[in-house]
Structure formats: C-alpha cells, structure tokens
DRENKE-630145 format. One record per residue (C-alpha): residue number from 1; residue in one letter; x, y, z. Coordinates in steps of 0.001 Angstrom, whole numbers. Each point is the difference from the previous one (the first is absolute). Layout:
N
<atom NUM 'a' <X Y Z>>
...
END
This chain:
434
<atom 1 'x' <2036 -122164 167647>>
<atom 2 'x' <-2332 2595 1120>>
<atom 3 'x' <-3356 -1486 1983>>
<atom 4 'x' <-2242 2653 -1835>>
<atom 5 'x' <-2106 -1335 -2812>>
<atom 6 'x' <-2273 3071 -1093>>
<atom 7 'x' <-280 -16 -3307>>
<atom 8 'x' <1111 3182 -1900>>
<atom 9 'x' <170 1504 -3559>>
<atom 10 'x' <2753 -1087 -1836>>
<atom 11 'x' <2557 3078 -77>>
<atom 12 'x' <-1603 1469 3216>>
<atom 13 'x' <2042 2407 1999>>
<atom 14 'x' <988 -2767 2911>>
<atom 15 'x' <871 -2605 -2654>>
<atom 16 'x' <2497 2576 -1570>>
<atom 17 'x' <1363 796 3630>>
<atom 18 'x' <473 -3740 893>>
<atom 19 'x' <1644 -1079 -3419>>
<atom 20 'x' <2585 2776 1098>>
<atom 21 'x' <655 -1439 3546>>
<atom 22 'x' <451 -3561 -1665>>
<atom 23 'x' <2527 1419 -2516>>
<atom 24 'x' <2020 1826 2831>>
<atom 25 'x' <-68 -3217 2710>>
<atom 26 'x' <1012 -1962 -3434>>
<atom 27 'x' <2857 2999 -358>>
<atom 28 'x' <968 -430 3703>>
<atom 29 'x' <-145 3383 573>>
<atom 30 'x' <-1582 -677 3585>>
<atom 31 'x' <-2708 2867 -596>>
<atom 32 'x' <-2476 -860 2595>>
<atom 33 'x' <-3605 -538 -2081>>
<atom 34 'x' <-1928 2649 1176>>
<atom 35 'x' <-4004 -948 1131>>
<atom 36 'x' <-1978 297 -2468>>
<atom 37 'x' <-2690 2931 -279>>
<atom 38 'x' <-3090 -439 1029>>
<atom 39 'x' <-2651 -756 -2765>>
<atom 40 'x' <-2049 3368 -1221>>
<atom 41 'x' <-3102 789 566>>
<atom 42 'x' <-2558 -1363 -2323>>
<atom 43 'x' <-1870 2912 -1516>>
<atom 44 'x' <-3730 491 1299>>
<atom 45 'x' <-3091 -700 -2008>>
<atom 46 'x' <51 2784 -2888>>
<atom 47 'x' <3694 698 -528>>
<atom 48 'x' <1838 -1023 -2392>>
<atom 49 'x' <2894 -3313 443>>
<atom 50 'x' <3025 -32 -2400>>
<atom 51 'x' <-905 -795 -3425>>
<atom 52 'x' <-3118 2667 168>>
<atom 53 'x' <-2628 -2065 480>>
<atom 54 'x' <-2425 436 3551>>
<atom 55 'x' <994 -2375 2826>>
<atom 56 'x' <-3609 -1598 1249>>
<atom 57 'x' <-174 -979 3366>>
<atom 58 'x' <1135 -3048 1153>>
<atom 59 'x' <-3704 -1146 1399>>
<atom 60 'x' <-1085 319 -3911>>
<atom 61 'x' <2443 -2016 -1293>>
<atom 62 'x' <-813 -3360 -804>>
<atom 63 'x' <1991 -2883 2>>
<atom 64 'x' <1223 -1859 -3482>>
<atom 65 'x' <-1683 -3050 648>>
<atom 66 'x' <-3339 2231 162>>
<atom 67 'x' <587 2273 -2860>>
<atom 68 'x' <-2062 -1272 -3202>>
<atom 69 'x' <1168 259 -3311>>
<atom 70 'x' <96 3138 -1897>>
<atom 71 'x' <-2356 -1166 -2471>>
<atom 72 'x' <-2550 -948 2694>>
<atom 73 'x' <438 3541 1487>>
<atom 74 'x' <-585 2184 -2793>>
<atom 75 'x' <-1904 -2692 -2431>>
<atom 76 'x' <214 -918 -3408>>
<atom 77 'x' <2684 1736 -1874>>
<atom 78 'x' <-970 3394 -1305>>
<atom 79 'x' <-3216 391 2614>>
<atom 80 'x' <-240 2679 2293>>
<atom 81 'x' <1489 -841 3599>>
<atom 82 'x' <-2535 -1613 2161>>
<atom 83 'x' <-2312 -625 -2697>>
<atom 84 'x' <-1297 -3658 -1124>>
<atom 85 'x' <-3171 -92 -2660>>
<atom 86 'x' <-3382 -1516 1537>>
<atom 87 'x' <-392 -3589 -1099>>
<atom 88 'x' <-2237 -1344 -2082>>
<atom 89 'x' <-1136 -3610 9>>
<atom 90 'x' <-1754 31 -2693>>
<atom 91 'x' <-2600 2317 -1854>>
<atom 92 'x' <739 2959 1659>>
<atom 93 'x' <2922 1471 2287>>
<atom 94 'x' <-1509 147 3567>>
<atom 95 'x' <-64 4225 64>>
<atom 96 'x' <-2401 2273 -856>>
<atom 97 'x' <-458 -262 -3531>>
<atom 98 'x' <-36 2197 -2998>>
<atom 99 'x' <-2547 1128 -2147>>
<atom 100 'x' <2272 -1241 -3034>>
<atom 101 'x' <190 -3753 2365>>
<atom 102 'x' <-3952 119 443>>
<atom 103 'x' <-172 379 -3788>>
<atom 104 'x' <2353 -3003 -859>>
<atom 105 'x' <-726 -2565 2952>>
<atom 106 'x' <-3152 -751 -1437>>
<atom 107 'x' <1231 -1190 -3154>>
<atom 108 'x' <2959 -1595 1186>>
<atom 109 'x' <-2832 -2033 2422>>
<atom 110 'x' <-1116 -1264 -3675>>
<atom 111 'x' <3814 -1406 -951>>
<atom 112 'x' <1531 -1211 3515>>
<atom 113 'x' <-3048 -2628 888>>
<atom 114 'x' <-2146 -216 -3187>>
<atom 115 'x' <-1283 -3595 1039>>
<atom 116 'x' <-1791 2005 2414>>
<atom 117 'x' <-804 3025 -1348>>
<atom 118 'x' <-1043 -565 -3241>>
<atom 119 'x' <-973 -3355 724>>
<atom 120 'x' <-2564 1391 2297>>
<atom 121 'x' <-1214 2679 -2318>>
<atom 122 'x' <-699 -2584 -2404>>
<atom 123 'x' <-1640 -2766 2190>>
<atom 124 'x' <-1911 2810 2143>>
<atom 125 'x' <-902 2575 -2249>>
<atom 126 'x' <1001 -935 -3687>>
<atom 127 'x' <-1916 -3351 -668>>
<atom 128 'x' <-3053 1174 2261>>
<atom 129 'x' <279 3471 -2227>>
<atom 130 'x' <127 -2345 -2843>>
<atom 131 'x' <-2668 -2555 834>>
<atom 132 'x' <-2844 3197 995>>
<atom 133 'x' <253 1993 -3310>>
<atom 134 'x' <49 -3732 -2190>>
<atom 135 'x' <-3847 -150 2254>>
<atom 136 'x' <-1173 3713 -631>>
<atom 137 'x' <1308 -369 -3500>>
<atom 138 'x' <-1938 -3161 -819>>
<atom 139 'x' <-2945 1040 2188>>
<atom 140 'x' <-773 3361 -1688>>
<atom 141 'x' <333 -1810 -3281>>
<atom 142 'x' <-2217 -2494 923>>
<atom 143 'x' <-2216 3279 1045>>
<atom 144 'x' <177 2065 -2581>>
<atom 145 'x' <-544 -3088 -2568>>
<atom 146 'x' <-3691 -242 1516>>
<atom 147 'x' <-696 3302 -507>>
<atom 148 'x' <1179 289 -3657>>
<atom 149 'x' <-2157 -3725 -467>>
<atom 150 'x' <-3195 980 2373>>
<atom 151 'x' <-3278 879 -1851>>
<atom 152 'x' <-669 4304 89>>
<atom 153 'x' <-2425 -881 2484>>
<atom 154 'x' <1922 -1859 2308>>
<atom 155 'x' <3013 2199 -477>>
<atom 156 'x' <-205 2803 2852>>
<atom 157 'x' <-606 -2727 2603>>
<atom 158 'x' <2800 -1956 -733>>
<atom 159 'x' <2271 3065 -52>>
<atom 160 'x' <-1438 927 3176>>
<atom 161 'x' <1317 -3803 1388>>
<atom 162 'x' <3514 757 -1939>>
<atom 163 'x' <658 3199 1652>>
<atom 164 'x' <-944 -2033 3344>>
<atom 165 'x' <2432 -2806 -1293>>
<atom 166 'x' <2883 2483 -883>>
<atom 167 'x' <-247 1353 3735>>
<atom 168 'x' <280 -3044 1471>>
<atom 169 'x' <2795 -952 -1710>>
<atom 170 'x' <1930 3093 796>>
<atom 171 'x' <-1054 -684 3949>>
<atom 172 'x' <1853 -2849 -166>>
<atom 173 'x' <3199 809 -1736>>
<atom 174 'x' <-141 2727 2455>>
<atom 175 'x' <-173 -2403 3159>>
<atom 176 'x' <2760 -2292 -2032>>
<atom 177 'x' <2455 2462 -547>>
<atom 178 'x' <-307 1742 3444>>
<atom 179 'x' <552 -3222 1720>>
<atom 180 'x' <3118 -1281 -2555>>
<atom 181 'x' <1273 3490 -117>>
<atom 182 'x' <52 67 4296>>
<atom 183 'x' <1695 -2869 -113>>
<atom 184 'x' <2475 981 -2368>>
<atom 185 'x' <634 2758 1964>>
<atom 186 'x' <568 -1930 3229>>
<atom 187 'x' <2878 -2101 -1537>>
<atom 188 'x' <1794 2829 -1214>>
<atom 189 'x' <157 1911 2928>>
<atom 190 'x' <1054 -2894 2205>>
<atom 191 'x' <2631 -875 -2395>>
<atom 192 'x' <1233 3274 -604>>
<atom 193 'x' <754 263 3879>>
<atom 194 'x' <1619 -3137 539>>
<atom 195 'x' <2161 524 -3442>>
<atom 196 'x' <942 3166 1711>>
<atom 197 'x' <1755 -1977 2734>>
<atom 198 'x' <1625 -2294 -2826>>
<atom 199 'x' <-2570 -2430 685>>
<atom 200 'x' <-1442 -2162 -3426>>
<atom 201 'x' <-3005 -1737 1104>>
<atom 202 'x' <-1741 -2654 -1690>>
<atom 203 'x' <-3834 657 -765>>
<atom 204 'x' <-1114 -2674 2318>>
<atom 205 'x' <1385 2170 2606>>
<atom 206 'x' <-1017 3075 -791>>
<atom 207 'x' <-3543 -1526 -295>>
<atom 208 'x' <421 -1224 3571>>
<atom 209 'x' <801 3765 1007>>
<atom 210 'x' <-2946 1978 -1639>>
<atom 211 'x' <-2514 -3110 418>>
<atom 212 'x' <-1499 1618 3663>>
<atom 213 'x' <118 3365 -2378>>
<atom 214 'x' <-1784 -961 -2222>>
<atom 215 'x' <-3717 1491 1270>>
<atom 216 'x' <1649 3384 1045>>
<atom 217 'x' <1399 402 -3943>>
<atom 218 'x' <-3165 -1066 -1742>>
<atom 219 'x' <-2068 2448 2145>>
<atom 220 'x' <2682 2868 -57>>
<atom 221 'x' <-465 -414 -3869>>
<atom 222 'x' <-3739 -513 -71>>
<atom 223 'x' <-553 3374 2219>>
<atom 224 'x' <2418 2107 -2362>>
<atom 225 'x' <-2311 -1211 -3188>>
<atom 226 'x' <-3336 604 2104>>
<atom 227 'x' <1312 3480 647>>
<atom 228 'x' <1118 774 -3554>>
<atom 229 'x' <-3678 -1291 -1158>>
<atom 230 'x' <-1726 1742 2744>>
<atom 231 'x' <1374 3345 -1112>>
<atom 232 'x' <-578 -385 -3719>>
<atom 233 'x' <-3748 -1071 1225>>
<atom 234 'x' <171 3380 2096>>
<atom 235 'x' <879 2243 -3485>>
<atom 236 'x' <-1837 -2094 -2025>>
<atom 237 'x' <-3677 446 2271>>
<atom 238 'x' <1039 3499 130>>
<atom 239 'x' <426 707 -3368>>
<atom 240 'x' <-2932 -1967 -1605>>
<atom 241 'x' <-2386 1527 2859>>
<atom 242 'x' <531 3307 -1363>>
<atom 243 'x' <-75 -675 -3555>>
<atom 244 'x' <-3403 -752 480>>
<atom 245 'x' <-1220 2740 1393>>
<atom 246 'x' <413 1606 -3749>>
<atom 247 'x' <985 3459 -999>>
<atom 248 'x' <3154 1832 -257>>
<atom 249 'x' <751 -5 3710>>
<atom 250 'x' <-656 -3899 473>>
<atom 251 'x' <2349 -756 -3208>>
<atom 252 'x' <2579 2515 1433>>
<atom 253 'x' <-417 -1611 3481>>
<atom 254 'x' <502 -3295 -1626>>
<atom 255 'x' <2991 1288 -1856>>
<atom 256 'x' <1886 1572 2612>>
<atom 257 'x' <-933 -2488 2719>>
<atom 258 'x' <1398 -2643 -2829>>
<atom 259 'x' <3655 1843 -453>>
<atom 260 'x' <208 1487 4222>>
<atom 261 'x' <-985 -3788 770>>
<atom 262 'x' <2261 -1155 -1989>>
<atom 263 'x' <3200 1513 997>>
<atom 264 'x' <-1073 158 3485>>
<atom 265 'x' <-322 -3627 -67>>
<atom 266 'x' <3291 -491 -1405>>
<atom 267 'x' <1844 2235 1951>>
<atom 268 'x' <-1602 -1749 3772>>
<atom 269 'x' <548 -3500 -1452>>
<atom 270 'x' <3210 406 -1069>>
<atom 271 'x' <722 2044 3676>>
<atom 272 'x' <-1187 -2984 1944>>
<atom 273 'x' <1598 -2362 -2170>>
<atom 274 'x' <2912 1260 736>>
<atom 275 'x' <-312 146 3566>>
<atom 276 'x' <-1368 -3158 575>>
<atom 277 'x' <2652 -1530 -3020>>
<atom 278 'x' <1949 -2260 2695>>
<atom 279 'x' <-3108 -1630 1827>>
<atom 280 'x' <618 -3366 -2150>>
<atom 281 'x' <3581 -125 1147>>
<atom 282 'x' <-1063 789 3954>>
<atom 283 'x' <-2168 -2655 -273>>
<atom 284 'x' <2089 -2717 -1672>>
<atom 285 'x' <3813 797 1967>>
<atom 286 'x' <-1194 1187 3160>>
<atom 287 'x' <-3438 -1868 84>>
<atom 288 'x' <-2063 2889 1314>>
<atom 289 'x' <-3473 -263 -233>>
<atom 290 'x' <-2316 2142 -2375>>
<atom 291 'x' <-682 2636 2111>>
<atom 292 'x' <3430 462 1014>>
<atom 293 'x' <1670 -542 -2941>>
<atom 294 'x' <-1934 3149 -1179>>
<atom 295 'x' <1137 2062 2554>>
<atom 296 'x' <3691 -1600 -307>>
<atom 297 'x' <111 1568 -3880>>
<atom 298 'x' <-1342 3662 1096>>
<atom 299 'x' <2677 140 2416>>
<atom 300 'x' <2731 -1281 -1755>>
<atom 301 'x' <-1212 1973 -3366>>
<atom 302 'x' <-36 3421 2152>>
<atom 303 'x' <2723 2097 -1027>>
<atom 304 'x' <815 -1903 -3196>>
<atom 305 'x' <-3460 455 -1859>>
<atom 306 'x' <1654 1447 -3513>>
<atom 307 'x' <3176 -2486 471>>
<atom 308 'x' <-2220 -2851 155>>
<atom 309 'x' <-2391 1209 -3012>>
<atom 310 'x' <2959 1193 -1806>>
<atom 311 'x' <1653 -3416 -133>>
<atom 312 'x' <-3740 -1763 -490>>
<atom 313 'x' <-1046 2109 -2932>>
<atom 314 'x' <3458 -612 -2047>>
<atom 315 'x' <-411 -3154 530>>
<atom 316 'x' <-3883 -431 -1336>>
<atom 317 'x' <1376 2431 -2762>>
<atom 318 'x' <2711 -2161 -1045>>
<atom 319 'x' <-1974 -3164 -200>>
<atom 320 'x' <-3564 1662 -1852>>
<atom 321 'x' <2844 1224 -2576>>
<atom 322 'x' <1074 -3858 -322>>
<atom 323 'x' <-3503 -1383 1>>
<atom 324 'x' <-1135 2588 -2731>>
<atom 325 'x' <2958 -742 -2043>>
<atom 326 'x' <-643 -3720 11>>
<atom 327 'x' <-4031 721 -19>>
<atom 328 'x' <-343 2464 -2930>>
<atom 329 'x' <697 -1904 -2966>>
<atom 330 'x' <-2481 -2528 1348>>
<atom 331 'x' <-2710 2606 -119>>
<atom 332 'x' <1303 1363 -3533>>
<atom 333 'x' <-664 -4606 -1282>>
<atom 334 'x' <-3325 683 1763>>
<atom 335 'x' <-1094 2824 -1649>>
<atom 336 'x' <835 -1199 -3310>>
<atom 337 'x' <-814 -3996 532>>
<atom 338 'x' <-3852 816 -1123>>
<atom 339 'x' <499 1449 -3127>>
<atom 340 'x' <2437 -2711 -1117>>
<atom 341 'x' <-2321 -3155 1048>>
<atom 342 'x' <-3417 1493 -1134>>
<atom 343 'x' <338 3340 -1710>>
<atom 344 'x' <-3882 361 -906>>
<atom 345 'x' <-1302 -702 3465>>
<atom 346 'x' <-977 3289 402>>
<atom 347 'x' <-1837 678 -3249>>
<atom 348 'x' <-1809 -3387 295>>
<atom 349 'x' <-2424 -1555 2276>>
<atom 350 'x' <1104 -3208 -187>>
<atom 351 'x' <798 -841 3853>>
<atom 352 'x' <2984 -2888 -863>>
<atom 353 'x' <1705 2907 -942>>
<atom 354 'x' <-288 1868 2550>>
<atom 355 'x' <463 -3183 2489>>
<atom 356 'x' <3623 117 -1885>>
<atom 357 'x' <1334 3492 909>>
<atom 358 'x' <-1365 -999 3239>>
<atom 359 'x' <1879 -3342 494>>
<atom 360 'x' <3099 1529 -1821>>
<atom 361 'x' <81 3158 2351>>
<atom 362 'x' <-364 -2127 3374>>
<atom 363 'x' <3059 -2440 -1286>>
<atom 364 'x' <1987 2686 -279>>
<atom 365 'x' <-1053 1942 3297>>
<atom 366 'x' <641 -3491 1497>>
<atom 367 'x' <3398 -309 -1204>>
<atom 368 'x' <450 3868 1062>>
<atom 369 'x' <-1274 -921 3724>>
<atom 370 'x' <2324 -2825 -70>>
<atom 371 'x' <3212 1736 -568>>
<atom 372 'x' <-1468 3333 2106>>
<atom 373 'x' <-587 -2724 3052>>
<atom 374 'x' <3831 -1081 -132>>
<atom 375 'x' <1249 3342 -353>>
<atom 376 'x' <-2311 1455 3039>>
<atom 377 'x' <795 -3197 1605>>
<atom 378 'x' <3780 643 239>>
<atom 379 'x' <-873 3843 -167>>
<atom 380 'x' <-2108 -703 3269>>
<atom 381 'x' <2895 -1701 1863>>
<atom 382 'x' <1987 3195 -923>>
<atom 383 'x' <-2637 2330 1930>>
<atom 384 'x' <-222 -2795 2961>>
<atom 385 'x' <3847 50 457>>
<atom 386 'x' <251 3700 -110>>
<atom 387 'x' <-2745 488 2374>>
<atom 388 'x' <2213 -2951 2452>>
<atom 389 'x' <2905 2494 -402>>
<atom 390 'x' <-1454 2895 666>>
<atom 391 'x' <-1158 -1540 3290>>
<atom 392 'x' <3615 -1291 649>>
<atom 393 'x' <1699 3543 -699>>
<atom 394 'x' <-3009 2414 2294>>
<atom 395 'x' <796 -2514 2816>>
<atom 396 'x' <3553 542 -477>>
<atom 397 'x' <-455 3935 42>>
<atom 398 'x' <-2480 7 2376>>
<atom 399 'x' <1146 -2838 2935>>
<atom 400 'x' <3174 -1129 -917>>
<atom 401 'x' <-812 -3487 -1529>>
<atom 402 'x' <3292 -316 -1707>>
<atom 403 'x' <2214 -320 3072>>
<atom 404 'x' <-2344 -2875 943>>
<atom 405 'x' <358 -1635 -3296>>
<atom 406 'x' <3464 304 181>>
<atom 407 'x' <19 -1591 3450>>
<atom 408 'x' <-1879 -3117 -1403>>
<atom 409 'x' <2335 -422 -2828>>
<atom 410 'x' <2959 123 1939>>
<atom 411 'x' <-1323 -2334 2957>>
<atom 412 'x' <-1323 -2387 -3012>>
<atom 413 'x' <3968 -103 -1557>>
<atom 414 'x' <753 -1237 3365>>
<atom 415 'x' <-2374 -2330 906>>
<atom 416 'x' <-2421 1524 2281>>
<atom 417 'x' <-3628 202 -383>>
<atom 418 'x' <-1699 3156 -6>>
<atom 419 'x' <-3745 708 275>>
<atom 420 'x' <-1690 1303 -3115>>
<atom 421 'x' <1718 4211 -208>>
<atom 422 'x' <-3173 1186 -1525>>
<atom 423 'x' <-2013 -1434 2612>>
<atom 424 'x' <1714 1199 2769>>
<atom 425 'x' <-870 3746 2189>>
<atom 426 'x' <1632 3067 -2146>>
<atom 427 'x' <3284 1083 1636>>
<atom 428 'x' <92 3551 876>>
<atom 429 'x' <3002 1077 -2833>>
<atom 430 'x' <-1221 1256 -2585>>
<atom 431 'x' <2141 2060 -2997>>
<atom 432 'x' <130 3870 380>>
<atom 433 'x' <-2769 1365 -1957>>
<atom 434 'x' <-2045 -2764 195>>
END
C-alpha cells in the first residue's frame, strides 16, 4: 500500500500507470514499478486547465464550506448577476422614486392606512369644512332676510352692517380652515414617512409627533395666505388707483395693469410655491424651525424645480377634475331649485317669495359644501402625502437618505434600535445626477 494520499482525478495519467504495475506484480512478471512522475505543473493565472475553462489562482479560491449558494450569488432566478431589488417596507421602495411612483403613492396613502388618512381628513378638515359653511349659510340668510324685511329707509344701513357681517364671517372660516387644514397636513406627512419604513402608527402617536409642530405649521400656512392676499391687495390698489384717474390712459392702465398683474402674480406664486413646497415636511420629520425649514426646501428643490411642479400640478389637476365632477351637478340643482319652489319671485314683490329661493338655494349650496368638504378633505390628504414624498425622494437624490433608511430597517428586523434616519446628519452619497 502506497503512503501517498493526494487526491487525483479519476482516470489521471498516474492512476492508469499504477493499475498497470498492480496487474503485472498480480502477473508475477517481476517488472520493477517504476517511480511515479512527478505531478505537472499547474497552469498560471490566465491559461487554460484541461476541460477549457481558466485555472484561478489558488489564493482566490475559496473553500466549500465558504462558498454560498448559487442562488445567493447571482439572486433570484432570472435577475441579473449581482443584482437584488431595493426593499420596500411599505409605501414606497427605499430608492429614488419615479415620477409614475410619486403619482400613485399618494393614493395608495388613502387605501393602506385609511383610519388615518381619511379619518383625519374628515375629523380635521371635513366636519370643521362642514360646520363653517352650515354658519355662513345660516348667517347670510339671517342677513339678507333683514334687508328684504327692513323699511326703504332703514335699508342701506343695514346692508352696510350685512356686508360688515358677511366679512366677518369669511375671516373666520379663513382662520378655521387654515388652522384644520395645517393640521391635516402635519398628520399626513408624519405618517407618510413612518409608512415609508413599514411603520402603521396609531393617531395618538402621530399626534404625539407633530404636537411641538404644531406652531411652526399654523404659521407656515398663515404666512403663505398673508402673501397670496398681500399680492392681490398689491394689483388690486394698483388697478383701482388708476381707474380713477379717468380717461383712456387710466382705463388702459387699469386694464393692462389688471391682465400683466395677473399673470405675473400667478407665475411668482406658483414659482415660490414650488420652491418652498417641502417646508411642511422639513418642519414635521426633521423638526427644523421656520426659518430653516425655508431654507431646507430651496435647497433641496434646486435642481428639481419642474420635477417637483410637474408631479404637484398633475396631482391638483387630477383631483379639481374629481371635485368638479362630483360639484357640477350640485350647481346645475342650484340653479334650477328657485324656479321650482317659487317661480314668480321675480315678477312679484312679495318678499316670502323671495325668502324661498333664498332658503332653497343655501340648502342646496349647503349640501354642495358638504360633499365638496369630504372630497377636498381626502383630496387634501392626497396633496399632503405627495408633498411628504416628494421630500422623501429629493433627499434620496440629493444626500442619499435611502441607504440610511435601509440601514434602520434592517437593524429594526434584528433587534437593534436606531435613532430617527431622517433626523440624523446627511451622508455624503448621493445618486449620480443628483
């Protein structure tokens, strides 16, 4: 029995030459065995062993035990070598996202937590929505009733003190649905970005998160309407200051100052609403103050300006199409509700009549602002959700938020505790382009 265990091929060259040396012993022939030749060369790094496949060097060879699975080298079956898809948690995958995904998140917000979502819209903005126009409704009928009752004498004073009446009441569905409507927006954005890490909160919770955000929303959202009604003040002064100074040129003034105002207007308010579209979300996931949260959405909206109004426009489009759908045929019962309950209350001077179209037309705006405030309710959490991913994705581009997100998911499927990713300092990655 020969001492040397190397293992060899089966059918090797020294395996043929001892078989032979057994059979001629076995013979008694006496042959001596002759030594056995010494092992080849193995062939360097680049050439080619029998069987014409590359010999690697021995140093990159890995042992068995440490070789993984095939499936675990190259991935699922039919994926590209190397390749595994990002994960995704929950809303979203954790990548840079889509235009078609910043489309479709939003409304998939609606269906994978509606307790929340709608539920919020409802109890924030619907009933509050609901609850305002039932108030103007019944206080400019209780308005207009004294002026078709008061005396020709008194008539023009207690108009006066109805127009005052009808302002105050729109003050203060102003104030009501800027505060509700902040809110709403808070809760949306928080639990878009912790439904992004396959997180379902309750709304306990997410009141607990926003509640020390809750100043910075309500003035973020008071400042936008200040500006919007500062401007319109600006065009406004403008063009009624030179429609009085008569003439052509003052009515042309007027009328060009009225249509340049006008589009200019648009065109900055739109501009900076775009730019500035992510503030809400900087304040409510990474707690910034005002001031900074400001500066936080020019910076991350730089570079993606008609990416971010793109996907904010189709989205405003989509829902106005929806609203006007459900809204029209209210208008069209409106329209038509006068004539049915008191046809001659225009040809007659009887004021019951006339106190009928006027109840008949409210009810029915009422019912119209009733359905409108659900459907811009849940329309509203649409806008607030997009406006969370939009934040989500130009962080992602921009500093590489995903790979932190990822980090926190996996260190949360084993156990560990993380600090809050969106709080934490940007890492320096960032995707090419970006």
């Amino acid at each position: 029995m020969s001492d040397d265990q190397t293992w060899r091929a089966p059918g090797s060259s020294e395996d043929t030459a001892r078989a032979d040396a057994a059979g001629a012993d076995a013979a008694g022939t006496g042959t001596p065995t002759p030594p056995p030749a010494p092992p080849a060369a193995p062939p360097q790094y680049g050439e080619y062993a029998p069987g014409g496949y590359p010999q690697q060097p021995g140093w990159q060879q890995q042992p068995g035990w440490q070789q993984q699975p095939v499936w675990q080298q190259y991935g699922a079956p039919g994926a590209q070598p190397g390749w595994a898809p990002p994960p995704k948690p929950g809303l979203i995958p954790l990548r840079p996202l889509g235009f078609g995904t910043l489309i479709g998140a939003p409304f998939q917000a609606l269906r994978r937590n509606p307790k929340i979502t709608v539920g919020a819209a409802l109890l924030l903005q619907g009933i509050p929505t609901i609850i305002v126009s039932v108030l103007i409704a019944g206080g400019v009928f209780v308005l207009v009733d004294r002026i078709a009752n008061a005396d020709a004498a008194d008539r023009d004073t207690i108009a006066a003190g109805a127009i005052g009446g009808t302002i105050v009441l729109g003050v203060l569905a102003v104030v009501i649905s800027t505060v509700f409507s902040a809110l709403l927006q808070g809760i949306v954005v928080s639990e878009v970005s912790r439904e992004s890490l396959g997180e379902k909160l309750t709304f306990r919770t997410l009141w607990q998160l926003i509640r020390g955000r809750i100043g910075g929303l309500i003035g973020w959202t008071f400042l936008v309407f200040l500006a919007w009604f500062l401007g319109i003040a600006l065009v406004v002064s403008v063009i009624v200051a030179l429609a009085m100074l008569g003439g052509v040129a003052g009515i042309v003034g007027a009328v060009l100052v009225g249509v340049g105002g006008s589009i200019g207007l648009i065109v900055i308010g739109v501009w900076l609403y775009t730019k500035l579209s992510v503030v809400p979300s900087a304040l409510v996931i990474e707690r910034l103050p005002l001031r900074a949260a400001v500066a936080r959405s020019w910076r991350l909206t730089t570079g993606y300006f008609w990416r971010t109004f793109g996907v904010l426009i189709l989205l405003w489009l989509i829902i106005y199409a929806v609203t006007q759908v459900i809204s029209i045929p209210f208008a069209l019962i409106g329209a038509m509700v006068g004539g049915v309950f008191a046809p001659t209350s225009l040809s007659t001077p009887d004021s019951g009549d006339f106190a009928t179209v006027i109840a008949s037309q409210l009810g029915v705006n009422v019912l119209s602002a009733v359905v409108g405030a659900i459907v811009g309710a849940i329309g509203s959490v649409v806008q607030s959700a997009a406006i969370g991913l939009i934040y989500i994705d130009l962080r992602m581009r921009k500093e590489g938020l995903d790979l932190e997100l990822v980090r926190f998911v996996e260190a949360r499927q084993t156990g560990h505790d993380l600090p809050d990713p969106y709080t934490q300092p940007a890492p320096t990655a960032a995707w090419p382009g970006a």
